[in-house]
C-alpha positions in Angstrom: 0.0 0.0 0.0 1.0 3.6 -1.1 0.9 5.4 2.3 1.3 9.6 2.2 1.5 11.1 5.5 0.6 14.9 5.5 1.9 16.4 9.5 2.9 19.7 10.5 4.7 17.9 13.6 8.1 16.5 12.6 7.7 13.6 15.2 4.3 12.2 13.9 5.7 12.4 10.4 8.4 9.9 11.6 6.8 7.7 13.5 4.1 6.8 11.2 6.6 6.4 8.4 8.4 4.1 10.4 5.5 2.3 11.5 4.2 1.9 8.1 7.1 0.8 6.7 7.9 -2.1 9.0 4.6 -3.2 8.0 6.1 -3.1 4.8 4.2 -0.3 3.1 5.7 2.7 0.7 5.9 5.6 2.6 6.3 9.9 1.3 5.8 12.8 3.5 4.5 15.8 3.6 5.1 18.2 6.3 2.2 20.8 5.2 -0.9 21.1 3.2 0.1 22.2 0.0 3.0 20.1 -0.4 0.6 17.1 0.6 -1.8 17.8 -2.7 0.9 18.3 -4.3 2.4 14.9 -3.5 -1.0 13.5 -3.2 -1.7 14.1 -6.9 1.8 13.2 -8.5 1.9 10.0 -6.2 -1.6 8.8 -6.3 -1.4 6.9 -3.0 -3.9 4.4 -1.4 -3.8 5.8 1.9 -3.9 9.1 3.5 -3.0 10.0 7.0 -4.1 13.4 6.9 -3.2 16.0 10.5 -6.5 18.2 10.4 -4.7 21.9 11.3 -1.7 22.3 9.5 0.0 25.5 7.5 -0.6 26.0 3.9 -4.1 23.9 4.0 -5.9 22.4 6.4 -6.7 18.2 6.1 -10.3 18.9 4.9 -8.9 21.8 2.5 -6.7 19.2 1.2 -9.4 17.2 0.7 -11.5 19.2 -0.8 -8.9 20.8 -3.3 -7.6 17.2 -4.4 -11.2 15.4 -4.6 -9.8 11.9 -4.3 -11.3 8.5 -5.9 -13.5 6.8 -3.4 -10.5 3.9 -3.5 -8.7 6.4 -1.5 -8.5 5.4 2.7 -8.3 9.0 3.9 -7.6 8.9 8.1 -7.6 12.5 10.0 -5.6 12.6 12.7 -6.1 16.0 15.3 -4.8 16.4 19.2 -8.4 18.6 18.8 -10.6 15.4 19.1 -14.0 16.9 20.1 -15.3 18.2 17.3 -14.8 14.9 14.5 -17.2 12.2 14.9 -18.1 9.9 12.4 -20.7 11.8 10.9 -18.4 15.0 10.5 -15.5 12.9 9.4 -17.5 11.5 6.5 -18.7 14.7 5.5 -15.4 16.2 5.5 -14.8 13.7 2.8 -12.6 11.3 5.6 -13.0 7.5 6.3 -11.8 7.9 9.9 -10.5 10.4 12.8 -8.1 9.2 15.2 -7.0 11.5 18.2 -3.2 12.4 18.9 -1.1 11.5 20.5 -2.0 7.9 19.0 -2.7 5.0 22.4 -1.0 2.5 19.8 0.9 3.6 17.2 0.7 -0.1 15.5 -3.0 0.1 15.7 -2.9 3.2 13.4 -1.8 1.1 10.7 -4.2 -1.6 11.6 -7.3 0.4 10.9 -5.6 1.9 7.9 -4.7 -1.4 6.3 -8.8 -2.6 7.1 -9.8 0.7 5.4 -7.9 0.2 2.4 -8.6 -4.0 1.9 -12.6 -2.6 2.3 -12.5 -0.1 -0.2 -10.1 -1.9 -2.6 -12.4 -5.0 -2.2 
């Protein structure tokens, strides 16, 4: 799976590129929102781990400027957890929210690998 990881935080980046990868996924990163739709459209990944405030675009800005397929797994990921609930996520144009700092780390990639094998399915 073709994993792009769009953070603001330097720390998050890494770790979920590391994670991914030992999972055995192809990881590129993007450390704000402009340079994640650009990467996100010249890389045409399966999976998006999206942080939702971020310079130069937020994660539903970047979502709404690229438009992606519905093959797309798109995950937001926020330390501000109280607004996104299902229903908002999904109408943000999002397949999941998980809150940061992340319990399990492992378990991020989990959910995104499930994502992925249901829409790809």
């Amino acid at each position: 799976m073709k994993v792009l990881i769009v953070d603001d935080e330097n720390l998050v980046r890494l770790s979920l590129q590391r994670a991914f990868e030992k999972a055995g996924h192809e990881v590129q990163l993007a450390e704000d929102g402009r340079q994640g739709i650009e990467l996100w459209r010249s890389w045409q990944p399966d999976c998006v781990v999206l942080d939702v405030l971020m310079p130069e675009h937020s994660g539903p800005e970047v979502i709404q400027e690229v438009q992606p397929s519905e093959k797309v797994a798109i995950i937001l990921i926020s330390a501000f957890s109280g607004e996104y609930q299902a229903d908002s996520v999904k109408q943000l144009g999002a397949d999941l929210f998980i809150a940061k700092p992340f319990e399990d780390i492992k378990d991020v990639v989990v959910q995104a690998q499930a994502l992925y094998q249901g829409k790809s399915s």
